[in-house]
C-alpha positions as CSV (number, residue, x, y, z in Angstrom):
1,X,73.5,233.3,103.0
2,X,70.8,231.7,101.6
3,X,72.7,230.7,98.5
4,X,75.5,229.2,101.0
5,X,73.2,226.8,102.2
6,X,71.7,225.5,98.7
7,X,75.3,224.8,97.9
8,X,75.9,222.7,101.1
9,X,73.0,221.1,100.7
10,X,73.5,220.1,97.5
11,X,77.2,218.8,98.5
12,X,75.5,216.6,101.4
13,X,72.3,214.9,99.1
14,X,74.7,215.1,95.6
15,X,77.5,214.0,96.7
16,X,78.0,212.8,100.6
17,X,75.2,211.0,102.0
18,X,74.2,209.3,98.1
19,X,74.9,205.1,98.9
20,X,73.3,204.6,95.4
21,X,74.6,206.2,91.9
22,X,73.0,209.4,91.0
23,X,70.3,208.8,88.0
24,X,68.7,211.5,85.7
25,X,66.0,211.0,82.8
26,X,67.2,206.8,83.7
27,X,71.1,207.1,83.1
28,X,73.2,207.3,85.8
29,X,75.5,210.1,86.4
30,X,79.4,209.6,87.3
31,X,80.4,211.0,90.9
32,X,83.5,212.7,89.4
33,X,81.0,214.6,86.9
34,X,78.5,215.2,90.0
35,X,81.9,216.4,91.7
36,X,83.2,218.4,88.8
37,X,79.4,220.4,88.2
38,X,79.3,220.9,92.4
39,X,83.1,222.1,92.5
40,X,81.8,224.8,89.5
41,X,78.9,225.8,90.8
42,X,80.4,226.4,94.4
43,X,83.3,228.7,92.7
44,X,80.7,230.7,90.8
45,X,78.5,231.2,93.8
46,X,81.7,232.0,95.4
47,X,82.7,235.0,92.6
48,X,79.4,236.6,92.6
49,X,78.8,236.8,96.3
50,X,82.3,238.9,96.8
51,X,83.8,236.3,99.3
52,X,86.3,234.2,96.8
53,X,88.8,236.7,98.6
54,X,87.9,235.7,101.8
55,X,88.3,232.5,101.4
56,X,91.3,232.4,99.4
57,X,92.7,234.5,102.4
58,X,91.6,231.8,104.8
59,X,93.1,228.9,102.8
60,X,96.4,230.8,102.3
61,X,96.7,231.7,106.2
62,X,95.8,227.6,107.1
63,X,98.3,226.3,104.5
64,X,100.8,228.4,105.7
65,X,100.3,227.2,109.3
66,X,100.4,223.7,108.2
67,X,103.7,224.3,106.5
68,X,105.0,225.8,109.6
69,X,104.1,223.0,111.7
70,X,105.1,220.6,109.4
71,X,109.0,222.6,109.3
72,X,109.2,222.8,113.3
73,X,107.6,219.2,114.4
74,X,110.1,217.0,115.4
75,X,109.1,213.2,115.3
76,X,111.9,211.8,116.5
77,X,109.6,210.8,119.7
78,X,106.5,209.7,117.6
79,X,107.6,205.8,118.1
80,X,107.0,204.0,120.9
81,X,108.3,200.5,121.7
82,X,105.5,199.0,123.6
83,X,107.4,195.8,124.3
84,X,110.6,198.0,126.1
85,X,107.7,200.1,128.0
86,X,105.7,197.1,129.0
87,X,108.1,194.4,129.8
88,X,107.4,191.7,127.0
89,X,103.8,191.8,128.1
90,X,100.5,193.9,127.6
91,X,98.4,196.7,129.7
92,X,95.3,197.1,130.5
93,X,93.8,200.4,131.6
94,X,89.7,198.4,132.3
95,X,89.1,199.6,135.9
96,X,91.3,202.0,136.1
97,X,89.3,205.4,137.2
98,X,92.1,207.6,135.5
99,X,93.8,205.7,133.6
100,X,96.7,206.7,135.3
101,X,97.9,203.7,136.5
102,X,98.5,200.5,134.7
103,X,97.8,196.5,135.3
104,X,99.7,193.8,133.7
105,X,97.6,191.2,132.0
């Protein structure tokens, strides 16, 4: 467990919450090669703690399920034409206490 949170903490002060490029011995380091060294070092810590199977498990199960909502979604009824559904002129749901009910502006 321990070595699970040395690797997320090194993703969050390597990688993610760096504004500034990362320098060592005064020459800066590349993200992509501070990427590349963090994606290694997280699939080693992965092999030698016995849980690469795990998560592969977990990733195949959630790809799966993305691919099976991606066959059965149907997004014929994704668009909305606000100017048929308003009339040619704008809502405004400010003081409404549910939102339920609309004012035109």
């Amino acid at each position: 467990m321990i070595v699970f949170l040395v690797v997320f903490l090194a993703w969050f002060f390597l990688y993610f919450f760096r504004d500034n490029p990362l320098v060592i011995l005064n020459r800066p380091i590349d993200d992509r090669v501070v990427l590349v060294i963090l994606t290694v070092f997280t699939i080693v810590d992965l092999v030698f703690t016995d849980v690469w199977l795990n998560v592969l498990v977990s990733v195949l199960v959630g790809a799966f399920i993305v691919t099976l909502h991606a066959a059965f979604r149907g997004t014929e009824d994704l668009y909305s034409d606000e100017l048929d559904d308003s009339e040619g002129g704008l809502f405004s749901v400010v003081g409404s206490p549910t939102g339920a009910r609309y004012t035109r502006v």
